[in-house]
C-alpha positions in Angstrom: 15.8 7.5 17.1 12.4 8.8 15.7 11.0 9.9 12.6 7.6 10.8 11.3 6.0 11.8 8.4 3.1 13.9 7.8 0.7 15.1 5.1 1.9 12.8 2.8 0.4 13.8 -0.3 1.2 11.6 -4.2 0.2 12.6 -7.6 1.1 11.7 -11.3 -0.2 8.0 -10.8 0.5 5.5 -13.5 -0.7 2.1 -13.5 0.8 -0.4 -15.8 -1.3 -3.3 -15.4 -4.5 -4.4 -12.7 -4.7 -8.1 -12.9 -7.7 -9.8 -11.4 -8.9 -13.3 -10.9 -11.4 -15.6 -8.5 -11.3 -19.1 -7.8 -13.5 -20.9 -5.6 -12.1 -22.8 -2.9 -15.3 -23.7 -0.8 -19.4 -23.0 -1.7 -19.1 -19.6 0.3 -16.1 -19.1 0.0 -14.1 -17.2 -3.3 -10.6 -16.4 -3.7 -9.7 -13.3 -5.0 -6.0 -12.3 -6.8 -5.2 -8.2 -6.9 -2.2 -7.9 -8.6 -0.9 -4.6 -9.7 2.1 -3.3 -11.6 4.2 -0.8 -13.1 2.8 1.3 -10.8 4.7 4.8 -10.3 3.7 8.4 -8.3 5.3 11.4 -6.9 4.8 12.2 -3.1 5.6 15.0 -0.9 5.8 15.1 2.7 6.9 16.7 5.9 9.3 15.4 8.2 10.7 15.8 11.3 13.4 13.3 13.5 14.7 13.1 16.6 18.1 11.4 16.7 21.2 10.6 18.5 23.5 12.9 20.5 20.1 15.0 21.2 20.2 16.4 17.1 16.3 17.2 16.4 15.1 18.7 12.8 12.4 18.8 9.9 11.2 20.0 6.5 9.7 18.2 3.3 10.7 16.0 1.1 9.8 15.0 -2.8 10.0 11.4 -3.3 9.7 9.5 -6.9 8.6 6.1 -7.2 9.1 3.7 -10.0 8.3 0.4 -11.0 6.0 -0.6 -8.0 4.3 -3.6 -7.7 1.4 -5.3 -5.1 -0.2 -8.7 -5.2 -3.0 -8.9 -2.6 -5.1 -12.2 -2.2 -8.4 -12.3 -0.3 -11.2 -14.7 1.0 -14.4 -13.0 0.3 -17.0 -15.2 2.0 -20.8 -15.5 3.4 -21.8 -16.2 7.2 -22.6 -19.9 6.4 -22.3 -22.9 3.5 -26.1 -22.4 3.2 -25.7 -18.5 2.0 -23.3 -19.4 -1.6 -21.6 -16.6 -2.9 -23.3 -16.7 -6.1 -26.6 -15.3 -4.3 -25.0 -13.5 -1.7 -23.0 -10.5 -1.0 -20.1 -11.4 1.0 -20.1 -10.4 4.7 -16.8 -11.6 5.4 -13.2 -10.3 3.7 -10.2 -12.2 5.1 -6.5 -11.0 4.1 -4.8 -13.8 2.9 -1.2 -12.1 1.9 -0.3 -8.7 0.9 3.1 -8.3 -0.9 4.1 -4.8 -2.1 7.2 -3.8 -4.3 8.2 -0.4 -3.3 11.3 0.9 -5.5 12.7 4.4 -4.8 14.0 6.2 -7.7 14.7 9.6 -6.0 14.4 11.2 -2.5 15.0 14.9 -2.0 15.3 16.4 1.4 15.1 19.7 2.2 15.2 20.9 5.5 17.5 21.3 8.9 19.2 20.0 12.1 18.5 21.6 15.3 21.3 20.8 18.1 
């Protein structure tokens, strides 16, 4: 079973509240906390599927999101201890975690089956 979305396009962003903060955890290295929430949008797409018993079909879709929610945490570093942070642009970025909250309020299809 397949299916694939394209030109996925969202508008009517809201954003709640950005939360940011550093620590440092070595002398090149700084921790950085993203979190974002309340974060809502609108989004439109096209489908199309390919699914069991050979059934095939496509169209677009509006979908509504509420209440969405990311906390990202990064390692922004230099190349060596001898480079600090504090007179240095970072030439490293390390992913620590990424957790996103994605809650669906509404999902309208609107489209076919092929057979």
């Amino acid at each position: 079973n397949n299916i694939r979305a394209t030109n996925v396009v969202c508008r009517s962003f809201s954003v709640g509240d950005v939360k940011l903060n550093s620590v440092p955890i070595s002398g090149n290295t700084v921790r950085v906390t993203l979190e974002v929430d309340d974060l809502d949008a609108a989004c439109t797409f096209n489908y199309n599927y390919e699914g069991m018993l050979f059934f095939r079909g496509g169209g677009w879709a509006d979908v509504k999101t509420y209440d969405n929610a990311a906390q990202v945490i990064l390692d922004l570093s230099t190349s060596s201890s001898s480079r600090p942070l504090s007179e240095h642009t970072p030439s490293q970025v390390t992913v620590v975690s990424c957790v996103p909250r994605a809650s669906i309020h509404s999902m309208a299809f609107h489209g076919g089956i092929e057979g």
